[in-house]
VMD Tcl script that builds the backbone (N, CA, C; Angstrom):
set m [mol new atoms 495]
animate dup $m
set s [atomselect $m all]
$s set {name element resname resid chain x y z} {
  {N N UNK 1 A -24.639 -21.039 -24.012}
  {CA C UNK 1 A -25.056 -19.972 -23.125}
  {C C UNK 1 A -23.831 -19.119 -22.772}
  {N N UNK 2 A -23.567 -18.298 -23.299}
  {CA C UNK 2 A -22.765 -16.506 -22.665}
  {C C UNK 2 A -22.591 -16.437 -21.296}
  {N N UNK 3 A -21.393 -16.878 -21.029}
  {CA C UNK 3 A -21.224 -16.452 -19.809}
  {C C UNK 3 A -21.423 -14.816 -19.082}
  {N N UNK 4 A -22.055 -14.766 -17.931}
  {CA C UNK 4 A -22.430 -13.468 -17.277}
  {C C UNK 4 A -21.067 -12.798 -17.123}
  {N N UNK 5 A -20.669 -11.824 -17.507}
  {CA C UNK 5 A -19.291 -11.037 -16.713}
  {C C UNK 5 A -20.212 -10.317 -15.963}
  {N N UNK 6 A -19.425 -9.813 -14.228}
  {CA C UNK 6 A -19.509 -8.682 -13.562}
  {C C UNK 6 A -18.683 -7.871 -13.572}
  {N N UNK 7 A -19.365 -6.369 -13.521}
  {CA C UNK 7 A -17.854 -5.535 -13.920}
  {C C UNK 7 A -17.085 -5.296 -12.599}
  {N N UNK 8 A -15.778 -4.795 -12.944}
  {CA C UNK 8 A -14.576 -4.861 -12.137}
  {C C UNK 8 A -15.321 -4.289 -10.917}
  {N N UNK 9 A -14.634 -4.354 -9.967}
  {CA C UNK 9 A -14.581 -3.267 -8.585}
  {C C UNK 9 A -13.418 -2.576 -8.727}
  {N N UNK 10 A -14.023 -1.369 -8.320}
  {CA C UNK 10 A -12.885 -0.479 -8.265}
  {C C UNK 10 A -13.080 0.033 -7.164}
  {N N UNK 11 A -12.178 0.380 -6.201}
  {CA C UNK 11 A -11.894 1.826 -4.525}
  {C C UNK 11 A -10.753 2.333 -4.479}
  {N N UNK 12 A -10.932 3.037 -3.455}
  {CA C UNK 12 A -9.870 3.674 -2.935}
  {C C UNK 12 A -9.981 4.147 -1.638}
  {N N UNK 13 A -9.176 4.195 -0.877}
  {CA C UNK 13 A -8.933 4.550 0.927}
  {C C UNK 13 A -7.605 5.992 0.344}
  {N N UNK 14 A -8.007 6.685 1.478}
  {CA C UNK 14 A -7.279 7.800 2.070}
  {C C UNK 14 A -7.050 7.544 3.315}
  {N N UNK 15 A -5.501 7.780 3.715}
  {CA C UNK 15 A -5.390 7.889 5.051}
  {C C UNK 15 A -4.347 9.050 4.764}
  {N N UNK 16 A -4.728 10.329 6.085}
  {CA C UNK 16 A -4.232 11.570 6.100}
  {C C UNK 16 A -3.009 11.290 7.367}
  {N N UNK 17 A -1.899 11.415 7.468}
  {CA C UNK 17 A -0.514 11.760 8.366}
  {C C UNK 17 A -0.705 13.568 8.394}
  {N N UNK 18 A -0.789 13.874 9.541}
  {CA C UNK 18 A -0.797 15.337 9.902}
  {C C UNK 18 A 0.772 15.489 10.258}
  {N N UNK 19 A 1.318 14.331 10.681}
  {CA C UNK 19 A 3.082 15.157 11.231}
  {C C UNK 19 A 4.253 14.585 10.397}
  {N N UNK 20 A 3.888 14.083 9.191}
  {CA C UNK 20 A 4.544 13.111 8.482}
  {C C UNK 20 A 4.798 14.091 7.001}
  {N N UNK 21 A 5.838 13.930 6.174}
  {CA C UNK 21 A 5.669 14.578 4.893}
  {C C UNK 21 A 5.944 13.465 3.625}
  {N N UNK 22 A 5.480 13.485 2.560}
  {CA C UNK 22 A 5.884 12.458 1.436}
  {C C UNK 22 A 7.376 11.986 1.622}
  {N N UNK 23 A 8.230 12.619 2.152}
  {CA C UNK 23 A 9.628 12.374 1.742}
  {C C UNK 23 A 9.855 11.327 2.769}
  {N N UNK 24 A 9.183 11.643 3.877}
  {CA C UNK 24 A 9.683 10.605 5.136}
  {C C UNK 24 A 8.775 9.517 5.335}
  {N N UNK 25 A 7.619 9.512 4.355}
  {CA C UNK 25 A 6.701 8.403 4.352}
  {C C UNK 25 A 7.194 7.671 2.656}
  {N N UNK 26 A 7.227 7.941 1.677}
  {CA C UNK 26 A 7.961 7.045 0.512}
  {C C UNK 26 A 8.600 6.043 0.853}
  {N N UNK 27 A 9.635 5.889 1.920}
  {CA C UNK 27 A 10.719 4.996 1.770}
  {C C UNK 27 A 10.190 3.775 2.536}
  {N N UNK 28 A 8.782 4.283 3.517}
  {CA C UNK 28 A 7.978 2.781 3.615}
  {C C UNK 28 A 7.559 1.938 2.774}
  {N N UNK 29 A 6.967 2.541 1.638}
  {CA C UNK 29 A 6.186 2.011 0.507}
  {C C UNK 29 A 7.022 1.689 -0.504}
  {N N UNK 30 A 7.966 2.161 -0.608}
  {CA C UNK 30 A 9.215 2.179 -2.090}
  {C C UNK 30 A 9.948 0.624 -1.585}
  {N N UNK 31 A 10.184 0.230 -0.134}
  {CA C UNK 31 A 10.615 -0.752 0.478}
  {C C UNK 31 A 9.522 -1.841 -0.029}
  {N N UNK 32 A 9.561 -2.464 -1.101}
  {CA C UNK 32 A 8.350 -3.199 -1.862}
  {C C UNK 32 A 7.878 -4.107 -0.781}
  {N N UNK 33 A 9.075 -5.038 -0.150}
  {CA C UNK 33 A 8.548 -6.460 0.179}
  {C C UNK 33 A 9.068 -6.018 1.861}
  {N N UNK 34 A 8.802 -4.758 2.313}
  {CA C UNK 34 A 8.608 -5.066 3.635}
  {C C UNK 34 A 7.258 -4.969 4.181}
  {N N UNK 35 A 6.790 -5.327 3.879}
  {CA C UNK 35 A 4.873 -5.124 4.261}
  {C C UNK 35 A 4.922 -5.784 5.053}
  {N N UNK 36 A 5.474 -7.042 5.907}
  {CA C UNK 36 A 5.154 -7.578 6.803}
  {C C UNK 36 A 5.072 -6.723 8.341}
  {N N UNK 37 A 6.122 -6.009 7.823}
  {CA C UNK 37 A 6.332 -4.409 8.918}
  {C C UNK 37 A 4.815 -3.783 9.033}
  {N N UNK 38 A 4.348 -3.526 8.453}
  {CA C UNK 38 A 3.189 -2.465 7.715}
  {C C UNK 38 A 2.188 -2.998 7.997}
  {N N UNK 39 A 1.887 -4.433 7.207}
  {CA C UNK 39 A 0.213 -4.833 7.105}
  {C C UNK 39 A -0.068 -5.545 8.231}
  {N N UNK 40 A -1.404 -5.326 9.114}
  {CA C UNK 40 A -1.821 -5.440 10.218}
  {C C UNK 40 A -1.981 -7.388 9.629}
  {N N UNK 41 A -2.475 -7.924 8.546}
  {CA C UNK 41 A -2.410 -9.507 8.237}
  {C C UNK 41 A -1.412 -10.255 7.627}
  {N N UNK 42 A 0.050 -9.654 7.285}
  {CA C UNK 42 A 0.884 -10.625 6.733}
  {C C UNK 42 A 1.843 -10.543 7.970}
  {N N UNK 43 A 2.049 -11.483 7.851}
  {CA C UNK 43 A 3.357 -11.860 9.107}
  {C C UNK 43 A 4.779 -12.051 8.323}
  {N N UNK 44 A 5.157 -12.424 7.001}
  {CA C UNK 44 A 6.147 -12.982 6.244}
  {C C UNK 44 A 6.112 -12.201 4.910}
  {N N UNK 45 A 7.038 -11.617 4.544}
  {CA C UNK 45 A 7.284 -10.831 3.036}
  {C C UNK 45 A 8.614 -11.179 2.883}
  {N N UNK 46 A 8.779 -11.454 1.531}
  {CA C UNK 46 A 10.026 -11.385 0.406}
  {C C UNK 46 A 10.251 -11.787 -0.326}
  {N N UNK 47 A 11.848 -11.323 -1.150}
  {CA C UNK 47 A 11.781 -11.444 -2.435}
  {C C UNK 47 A 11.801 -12.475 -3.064}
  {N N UNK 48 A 10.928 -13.162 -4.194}
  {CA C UNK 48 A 11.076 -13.791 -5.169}
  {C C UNK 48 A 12.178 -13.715 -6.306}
  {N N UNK 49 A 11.927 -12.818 -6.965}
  {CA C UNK 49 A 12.773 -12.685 -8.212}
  {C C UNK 49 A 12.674 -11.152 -8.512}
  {N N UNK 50 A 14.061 -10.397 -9.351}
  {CA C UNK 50 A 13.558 -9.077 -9.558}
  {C C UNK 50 A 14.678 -8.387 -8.895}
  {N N UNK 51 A 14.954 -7.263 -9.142}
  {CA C UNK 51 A 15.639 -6.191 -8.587}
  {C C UNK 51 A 14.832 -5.104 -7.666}
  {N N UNK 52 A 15.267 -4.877 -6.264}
  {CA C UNK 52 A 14.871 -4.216 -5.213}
  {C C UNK 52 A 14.556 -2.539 -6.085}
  {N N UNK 53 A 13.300 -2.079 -5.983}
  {CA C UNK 53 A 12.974 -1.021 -6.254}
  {C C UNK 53 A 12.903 -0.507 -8.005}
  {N N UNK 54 A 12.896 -1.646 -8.781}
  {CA C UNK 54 A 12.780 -2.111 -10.255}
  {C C UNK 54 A 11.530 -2.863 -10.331}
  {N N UNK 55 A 10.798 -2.344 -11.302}
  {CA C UNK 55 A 9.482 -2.850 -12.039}
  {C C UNK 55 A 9.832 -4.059 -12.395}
  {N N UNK 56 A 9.024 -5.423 -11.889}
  {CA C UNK 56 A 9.233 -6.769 -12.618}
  {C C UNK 56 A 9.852 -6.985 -11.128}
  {N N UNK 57 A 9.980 -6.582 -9.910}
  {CA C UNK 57 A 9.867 -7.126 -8.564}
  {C C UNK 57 A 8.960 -8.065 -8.215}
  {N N UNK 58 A 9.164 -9.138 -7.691}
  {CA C UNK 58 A 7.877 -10.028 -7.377}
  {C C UNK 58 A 8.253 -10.578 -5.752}
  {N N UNK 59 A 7.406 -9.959 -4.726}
  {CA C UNK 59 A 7.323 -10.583 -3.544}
  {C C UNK 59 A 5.885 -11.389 -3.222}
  {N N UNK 60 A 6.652 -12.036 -2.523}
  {CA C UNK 60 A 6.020 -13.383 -1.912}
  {C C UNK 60 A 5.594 -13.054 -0.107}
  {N N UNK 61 A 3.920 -12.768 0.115}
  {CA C UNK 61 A 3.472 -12.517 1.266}
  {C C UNK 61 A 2.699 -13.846 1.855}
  {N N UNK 62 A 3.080 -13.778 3.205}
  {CA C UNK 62 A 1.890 -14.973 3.825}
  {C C UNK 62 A 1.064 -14.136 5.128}
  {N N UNK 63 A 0.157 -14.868 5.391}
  {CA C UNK 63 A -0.561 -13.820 6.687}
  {C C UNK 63 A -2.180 -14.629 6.680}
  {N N UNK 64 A -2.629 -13.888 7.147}
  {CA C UNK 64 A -4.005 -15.003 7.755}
  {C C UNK 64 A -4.975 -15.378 6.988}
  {N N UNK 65 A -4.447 -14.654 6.021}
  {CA C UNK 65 A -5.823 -15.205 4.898}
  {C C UNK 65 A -5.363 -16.323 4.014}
  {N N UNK 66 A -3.861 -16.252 3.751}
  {CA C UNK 66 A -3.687 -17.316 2.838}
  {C C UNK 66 A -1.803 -16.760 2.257}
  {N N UNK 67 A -1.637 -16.609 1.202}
  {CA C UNK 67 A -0.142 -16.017 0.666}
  {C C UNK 67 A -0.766 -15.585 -0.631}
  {N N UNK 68 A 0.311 -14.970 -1.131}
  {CA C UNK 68 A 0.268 -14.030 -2.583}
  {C C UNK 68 A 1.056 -13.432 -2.989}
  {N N UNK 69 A 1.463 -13.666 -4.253}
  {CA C UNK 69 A 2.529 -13.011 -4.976}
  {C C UNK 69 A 2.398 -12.163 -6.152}
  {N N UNK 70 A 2.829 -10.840 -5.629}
  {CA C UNK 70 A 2.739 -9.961 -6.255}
  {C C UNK 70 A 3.997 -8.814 -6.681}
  {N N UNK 71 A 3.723 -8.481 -7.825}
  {CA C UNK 71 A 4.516 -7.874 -9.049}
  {C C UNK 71 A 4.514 -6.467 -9.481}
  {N N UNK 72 A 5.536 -5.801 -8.663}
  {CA C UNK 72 A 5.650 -4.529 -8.827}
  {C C UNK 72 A 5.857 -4.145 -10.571}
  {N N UNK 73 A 4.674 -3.538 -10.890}
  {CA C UNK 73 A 4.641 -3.111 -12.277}
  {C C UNK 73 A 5.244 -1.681 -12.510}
  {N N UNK 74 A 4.710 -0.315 -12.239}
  {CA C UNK 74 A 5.641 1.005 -11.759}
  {C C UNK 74 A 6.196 1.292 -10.402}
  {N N UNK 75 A 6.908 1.958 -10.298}
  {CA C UNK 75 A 7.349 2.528 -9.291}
  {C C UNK 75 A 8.052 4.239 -9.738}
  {N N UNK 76 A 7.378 5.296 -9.102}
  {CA C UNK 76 A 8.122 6.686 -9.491}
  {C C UNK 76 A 8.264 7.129 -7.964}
  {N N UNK 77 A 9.894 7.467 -7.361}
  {CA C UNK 77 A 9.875 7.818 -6.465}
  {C C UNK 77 A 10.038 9.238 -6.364}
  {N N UNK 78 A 10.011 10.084 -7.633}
  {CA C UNK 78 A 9.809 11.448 -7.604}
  {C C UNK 78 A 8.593 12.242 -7.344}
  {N N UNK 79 A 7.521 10.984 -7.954}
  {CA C UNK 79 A 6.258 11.433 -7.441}
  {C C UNK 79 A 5.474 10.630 -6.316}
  {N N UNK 80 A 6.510 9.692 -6.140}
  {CA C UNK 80 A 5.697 9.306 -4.470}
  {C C UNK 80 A 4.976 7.975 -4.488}
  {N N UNK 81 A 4.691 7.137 -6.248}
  {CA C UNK 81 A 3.878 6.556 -6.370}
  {C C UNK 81 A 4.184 5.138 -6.879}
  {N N UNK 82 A 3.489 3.839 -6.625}
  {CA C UNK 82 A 3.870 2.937 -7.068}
  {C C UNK 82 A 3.156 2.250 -7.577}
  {N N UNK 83 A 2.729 1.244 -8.467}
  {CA C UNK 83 A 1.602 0.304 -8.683}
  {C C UNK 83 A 1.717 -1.203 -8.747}
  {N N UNK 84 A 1.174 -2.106 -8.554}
  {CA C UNK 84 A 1.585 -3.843 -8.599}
  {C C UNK 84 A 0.490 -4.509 -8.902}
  {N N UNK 85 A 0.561 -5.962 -9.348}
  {CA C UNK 85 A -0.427 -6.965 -9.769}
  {C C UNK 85 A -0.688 -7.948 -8.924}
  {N N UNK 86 A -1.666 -8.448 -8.490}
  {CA C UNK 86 A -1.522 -9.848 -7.569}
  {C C UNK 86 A -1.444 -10.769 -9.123}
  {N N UNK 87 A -0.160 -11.771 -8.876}
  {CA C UNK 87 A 0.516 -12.890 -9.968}
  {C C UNK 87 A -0.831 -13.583 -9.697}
  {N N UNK 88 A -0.647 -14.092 -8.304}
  {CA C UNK 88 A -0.862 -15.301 -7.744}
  {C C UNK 88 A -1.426 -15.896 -6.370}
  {N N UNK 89 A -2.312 -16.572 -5.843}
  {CA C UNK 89 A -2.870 -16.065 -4.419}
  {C C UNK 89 A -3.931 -17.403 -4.270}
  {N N UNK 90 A -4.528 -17.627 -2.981}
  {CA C UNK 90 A -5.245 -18.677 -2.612}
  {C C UNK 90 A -6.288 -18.125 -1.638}
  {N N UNK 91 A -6.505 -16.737 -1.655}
  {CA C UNK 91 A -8.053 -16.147 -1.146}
  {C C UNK 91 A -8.832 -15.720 -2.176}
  {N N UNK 92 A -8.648 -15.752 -3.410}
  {CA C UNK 92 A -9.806 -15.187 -4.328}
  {C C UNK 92 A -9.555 -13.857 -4.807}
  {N N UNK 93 A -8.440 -13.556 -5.185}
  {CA C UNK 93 A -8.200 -12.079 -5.567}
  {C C UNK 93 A -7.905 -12.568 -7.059}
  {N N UNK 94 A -8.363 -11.801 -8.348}
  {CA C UNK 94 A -8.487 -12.300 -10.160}
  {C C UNK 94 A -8.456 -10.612 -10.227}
  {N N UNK 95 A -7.315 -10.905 -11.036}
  {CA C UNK 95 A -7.332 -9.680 -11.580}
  {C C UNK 95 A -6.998 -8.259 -11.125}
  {N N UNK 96 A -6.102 -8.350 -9.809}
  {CA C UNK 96 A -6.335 -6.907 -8.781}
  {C C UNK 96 A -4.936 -6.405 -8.923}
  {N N UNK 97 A -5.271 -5.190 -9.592}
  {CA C UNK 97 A -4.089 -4.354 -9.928}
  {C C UNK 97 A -4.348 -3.167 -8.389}
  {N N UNK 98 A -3.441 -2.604 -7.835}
  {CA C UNK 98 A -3.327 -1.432 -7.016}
  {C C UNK 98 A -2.222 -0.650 -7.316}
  {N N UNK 99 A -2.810 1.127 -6.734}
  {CA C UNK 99 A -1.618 2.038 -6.901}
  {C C UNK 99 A -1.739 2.373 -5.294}
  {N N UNK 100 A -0.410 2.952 -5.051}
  {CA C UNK 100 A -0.224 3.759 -3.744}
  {C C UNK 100 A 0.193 4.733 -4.441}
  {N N UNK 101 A -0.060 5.923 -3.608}
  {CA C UNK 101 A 0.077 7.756 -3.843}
  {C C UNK 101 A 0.305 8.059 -2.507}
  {N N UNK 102 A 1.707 8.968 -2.445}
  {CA C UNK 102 A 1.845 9.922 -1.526}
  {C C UNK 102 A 1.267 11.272 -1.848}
  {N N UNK 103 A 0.776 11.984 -1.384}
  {CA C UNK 103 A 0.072 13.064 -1.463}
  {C C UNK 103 A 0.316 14.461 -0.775}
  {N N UNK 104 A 1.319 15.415 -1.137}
  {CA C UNK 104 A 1.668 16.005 -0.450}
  {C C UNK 104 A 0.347 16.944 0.085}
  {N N UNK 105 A -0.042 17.381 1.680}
  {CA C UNK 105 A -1.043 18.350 1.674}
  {C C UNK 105 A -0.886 19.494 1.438}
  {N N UNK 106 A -1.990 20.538 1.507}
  {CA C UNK 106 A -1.461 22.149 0.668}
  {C C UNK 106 A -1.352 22.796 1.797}
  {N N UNK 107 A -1.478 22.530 3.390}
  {CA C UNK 107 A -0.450 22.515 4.298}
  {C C UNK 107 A 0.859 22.708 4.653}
  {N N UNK 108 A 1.391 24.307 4.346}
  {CA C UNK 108 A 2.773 23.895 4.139}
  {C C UNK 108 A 3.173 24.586 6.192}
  {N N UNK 109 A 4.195 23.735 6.363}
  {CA C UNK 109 A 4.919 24.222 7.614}
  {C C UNK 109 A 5.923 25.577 7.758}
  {N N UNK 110 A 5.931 25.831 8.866}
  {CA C UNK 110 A 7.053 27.142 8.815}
  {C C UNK 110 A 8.433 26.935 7.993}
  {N N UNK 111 A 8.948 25.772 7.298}
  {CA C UNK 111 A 10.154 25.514 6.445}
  {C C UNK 111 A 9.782 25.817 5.227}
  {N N UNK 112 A 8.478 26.160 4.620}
  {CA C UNK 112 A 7.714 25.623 3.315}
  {C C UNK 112 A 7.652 24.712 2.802}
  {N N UNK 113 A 7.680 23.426 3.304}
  {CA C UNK 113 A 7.271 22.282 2.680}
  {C C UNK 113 A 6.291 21.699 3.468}
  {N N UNK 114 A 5.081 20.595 2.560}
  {CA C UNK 114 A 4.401 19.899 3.052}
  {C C UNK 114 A 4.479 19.878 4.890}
  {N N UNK 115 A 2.980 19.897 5.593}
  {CA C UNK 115 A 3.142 20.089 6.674}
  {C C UNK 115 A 2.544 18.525 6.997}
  {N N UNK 116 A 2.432 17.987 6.324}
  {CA C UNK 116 A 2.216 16.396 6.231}
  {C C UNK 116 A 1.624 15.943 4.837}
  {N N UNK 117 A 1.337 15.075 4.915}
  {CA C UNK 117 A 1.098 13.758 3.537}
  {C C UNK 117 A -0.411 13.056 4.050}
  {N N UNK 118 A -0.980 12.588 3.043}
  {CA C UNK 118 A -2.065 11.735 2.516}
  {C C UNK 118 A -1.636 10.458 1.569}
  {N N UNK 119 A -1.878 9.148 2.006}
  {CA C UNK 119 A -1.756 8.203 1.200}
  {C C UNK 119 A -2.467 7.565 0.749}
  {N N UNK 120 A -2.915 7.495 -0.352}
  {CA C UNK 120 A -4.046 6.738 -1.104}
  {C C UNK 120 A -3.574 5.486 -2.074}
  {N N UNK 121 A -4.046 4.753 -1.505}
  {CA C UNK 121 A -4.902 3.140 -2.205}
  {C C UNK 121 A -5.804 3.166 -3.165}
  {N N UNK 122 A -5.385 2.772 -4.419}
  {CA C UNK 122 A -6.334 2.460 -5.505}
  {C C UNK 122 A -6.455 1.378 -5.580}
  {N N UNK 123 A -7.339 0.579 -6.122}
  {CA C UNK 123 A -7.241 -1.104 -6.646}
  {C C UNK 123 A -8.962 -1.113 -7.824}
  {N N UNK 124 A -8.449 -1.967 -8.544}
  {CA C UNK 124 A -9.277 -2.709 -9.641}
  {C C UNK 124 A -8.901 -3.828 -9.645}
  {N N UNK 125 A -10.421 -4.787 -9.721}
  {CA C UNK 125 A -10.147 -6.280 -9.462}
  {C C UNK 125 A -11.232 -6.815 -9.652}
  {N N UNK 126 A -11.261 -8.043 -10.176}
  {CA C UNK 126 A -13.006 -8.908 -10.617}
  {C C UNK 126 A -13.362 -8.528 -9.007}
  {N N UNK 127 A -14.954 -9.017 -8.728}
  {CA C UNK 127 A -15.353 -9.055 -7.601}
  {C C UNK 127 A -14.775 -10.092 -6.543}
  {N N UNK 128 A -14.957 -10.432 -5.725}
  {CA C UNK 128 A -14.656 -11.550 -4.810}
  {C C UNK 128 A -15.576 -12.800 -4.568}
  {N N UNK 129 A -15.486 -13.419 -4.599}
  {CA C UNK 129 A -16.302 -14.387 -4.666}
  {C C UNK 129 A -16.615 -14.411 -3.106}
  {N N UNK 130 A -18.160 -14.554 -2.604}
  {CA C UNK 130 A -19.040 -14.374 -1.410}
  {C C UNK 130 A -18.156 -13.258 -0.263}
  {N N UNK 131 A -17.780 -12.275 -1.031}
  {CA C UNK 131 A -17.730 -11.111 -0.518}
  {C C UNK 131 A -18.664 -10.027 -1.097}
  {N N UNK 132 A -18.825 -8.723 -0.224}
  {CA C UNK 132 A -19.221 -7.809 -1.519}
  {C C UNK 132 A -18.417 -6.127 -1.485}
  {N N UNK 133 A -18.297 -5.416 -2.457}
  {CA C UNK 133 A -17.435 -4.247 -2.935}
  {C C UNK 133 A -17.007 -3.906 -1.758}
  {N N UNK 134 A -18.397 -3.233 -0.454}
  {CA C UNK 134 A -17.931 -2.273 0.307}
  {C C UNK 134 A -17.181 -2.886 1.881}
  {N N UNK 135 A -17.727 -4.050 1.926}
  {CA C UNK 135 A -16.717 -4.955 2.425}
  {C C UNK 135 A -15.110 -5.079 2.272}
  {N N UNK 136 A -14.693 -5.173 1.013}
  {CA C UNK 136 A -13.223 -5.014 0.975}
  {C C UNK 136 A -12.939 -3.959 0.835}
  {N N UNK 137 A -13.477 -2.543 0.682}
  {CA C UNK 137 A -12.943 -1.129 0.461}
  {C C UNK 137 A -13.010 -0.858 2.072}
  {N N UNK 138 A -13.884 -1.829 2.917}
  {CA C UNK 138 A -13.680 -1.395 4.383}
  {C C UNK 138 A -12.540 -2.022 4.776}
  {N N UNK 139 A -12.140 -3.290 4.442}
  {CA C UNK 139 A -10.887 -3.973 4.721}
  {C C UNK 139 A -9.579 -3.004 4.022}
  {N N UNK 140 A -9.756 -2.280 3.153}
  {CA C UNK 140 A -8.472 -1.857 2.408}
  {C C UNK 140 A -8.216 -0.545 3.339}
  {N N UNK 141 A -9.438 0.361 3.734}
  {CA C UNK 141 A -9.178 1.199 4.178}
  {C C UNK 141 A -8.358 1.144 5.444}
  {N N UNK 142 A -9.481 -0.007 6.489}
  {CA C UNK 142 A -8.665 -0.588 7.788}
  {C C UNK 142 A -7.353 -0.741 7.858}
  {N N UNK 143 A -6.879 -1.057 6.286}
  {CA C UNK 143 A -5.150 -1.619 6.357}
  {C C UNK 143 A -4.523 -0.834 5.981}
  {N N UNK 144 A -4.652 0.396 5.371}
  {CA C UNK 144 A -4.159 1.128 5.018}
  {C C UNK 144 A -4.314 2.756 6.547}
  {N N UNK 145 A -5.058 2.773 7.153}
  {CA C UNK 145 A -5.064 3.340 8.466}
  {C C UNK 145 A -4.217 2.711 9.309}
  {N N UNK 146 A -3.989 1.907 9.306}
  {CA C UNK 146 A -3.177 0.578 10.512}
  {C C UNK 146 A -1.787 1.012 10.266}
  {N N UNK 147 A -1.429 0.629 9.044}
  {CA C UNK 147 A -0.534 0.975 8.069}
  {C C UNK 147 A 0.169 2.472 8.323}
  {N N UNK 148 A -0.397 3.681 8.054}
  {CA C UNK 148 A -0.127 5.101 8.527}
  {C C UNK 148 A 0.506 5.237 9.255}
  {N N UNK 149 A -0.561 4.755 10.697}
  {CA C UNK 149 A -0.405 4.584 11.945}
  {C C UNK 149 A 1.016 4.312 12.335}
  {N N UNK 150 A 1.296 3.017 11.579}
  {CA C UNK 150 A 2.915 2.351 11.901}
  {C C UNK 150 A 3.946 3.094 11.385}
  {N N UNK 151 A 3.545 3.448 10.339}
  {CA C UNK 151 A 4.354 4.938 9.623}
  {C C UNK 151 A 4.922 5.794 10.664}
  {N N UNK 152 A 4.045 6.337 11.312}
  {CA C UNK 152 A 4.227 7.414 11.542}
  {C C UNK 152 A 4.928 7.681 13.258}
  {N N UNK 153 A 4.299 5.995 13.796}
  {CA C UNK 153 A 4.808 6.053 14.616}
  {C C UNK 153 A 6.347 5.322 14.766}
  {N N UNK 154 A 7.068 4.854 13.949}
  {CA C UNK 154 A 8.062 4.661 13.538}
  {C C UNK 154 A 9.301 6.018 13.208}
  {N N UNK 155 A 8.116 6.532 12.428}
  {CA C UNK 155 A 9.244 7.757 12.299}
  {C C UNK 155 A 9.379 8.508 13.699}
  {N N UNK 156 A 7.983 8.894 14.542}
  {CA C UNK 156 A 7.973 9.573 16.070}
  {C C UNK 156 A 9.128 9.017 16.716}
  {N N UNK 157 A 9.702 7.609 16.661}
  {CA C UNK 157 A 10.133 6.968 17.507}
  {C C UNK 157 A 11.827 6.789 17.076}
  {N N UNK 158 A 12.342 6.793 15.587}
  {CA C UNK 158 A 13.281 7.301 15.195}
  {C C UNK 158 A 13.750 8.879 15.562}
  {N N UNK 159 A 12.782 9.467 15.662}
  {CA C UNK 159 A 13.135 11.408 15.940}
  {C C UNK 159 A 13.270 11.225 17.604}
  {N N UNK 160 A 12.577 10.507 18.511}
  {CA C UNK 160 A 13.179 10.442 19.697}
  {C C UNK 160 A 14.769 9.943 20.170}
  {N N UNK 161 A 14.760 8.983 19.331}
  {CA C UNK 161 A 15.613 8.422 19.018}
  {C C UNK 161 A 17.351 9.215 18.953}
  {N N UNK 162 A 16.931 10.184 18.401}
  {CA C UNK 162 A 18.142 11.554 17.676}
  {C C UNK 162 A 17.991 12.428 18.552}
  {N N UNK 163 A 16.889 12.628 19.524}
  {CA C UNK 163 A 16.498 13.913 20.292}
  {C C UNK 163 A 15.765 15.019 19.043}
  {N N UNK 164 A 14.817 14.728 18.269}
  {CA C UNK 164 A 14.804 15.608 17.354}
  {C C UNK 164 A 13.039 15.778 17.503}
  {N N UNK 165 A 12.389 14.848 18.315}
  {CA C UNK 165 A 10.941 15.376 18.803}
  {C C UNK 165 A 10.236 16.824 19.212}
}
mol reanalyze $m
mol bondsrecalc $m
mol representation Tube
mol addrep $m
């Protein structure tokens, strides 16, 4: 008997920064294995093996669901964008490749550049076992809004910081 395949899941989340621009939001995301900063569920990130900001990076996350190690496959910091593999993991993730995209908006400010950024989450991945699609595209989105959020208020809080608010 033929085993049944289901086909992949695929999503994506947008989260829009109105006071933020690609240049000052990249160096969150390009920072591979600081997500513990970032993601509202890992508490612990770092490096395994690999060179910092080199394809073939592999960090090691823990947080409430379980741990996972994952493998920065591209990274282009000219265009803002990065992509990785989950290796390895103990919640049920087979197969889940993701990209992040900075997105400059067509928003430009009185300097002419970007008057903020959009960051988008891609992922492809078997399904989840007793989950279903729009369930984790609501979880990805949630973390990736959370995520922004910390962005942005990080940078607010660096520019106070300088007097530059």
């Amino acid at each position: 008997m033929a085993e049944e395949t289901q086909p992949k899941w695929k999503g994506k989340a947008m989260a829009v920064l109105k006071r933020s621009t690609p240049d000052q939001i990249w160096p969150f995301l390009e920072e591979f294995c600081n997500l513990d900063r970032l993601f509202p569920d890992i508490h612990t990130c770092y490096r395994v093996e690999g060179s910092p900001g080199q394809p073939g990076l592999v960090r090691h996350c823990i947080g409430k669901f379980g741990w996972v190690n994952e493998k920065l496959l591209t990274i282009d910091p000219t265009n803002w964008s990065l992509s990785y593999q989950v290796l390895e993991n103990n919640f049920g993730l087979n197969n889940y490749v993701a990209t992040f995209k900075v997105l400059p908006t067509a928003k430009m400010g009185d300097d002419g550049k970007p008057a903020g950024c959009e960051i988008e989450w891609s992922f492809i991945t078997d399904p989840i076992q007793g989950m279903k699609l729009e369930d984790f595209v609501s979880y990805i989105d949630n973390s990736l809004q959370f995520m922004a959020k910390k962005m942005e208020d990080a940078l607010n809080a660096q520019m106070q910081r300088f007097g530059m608010s």
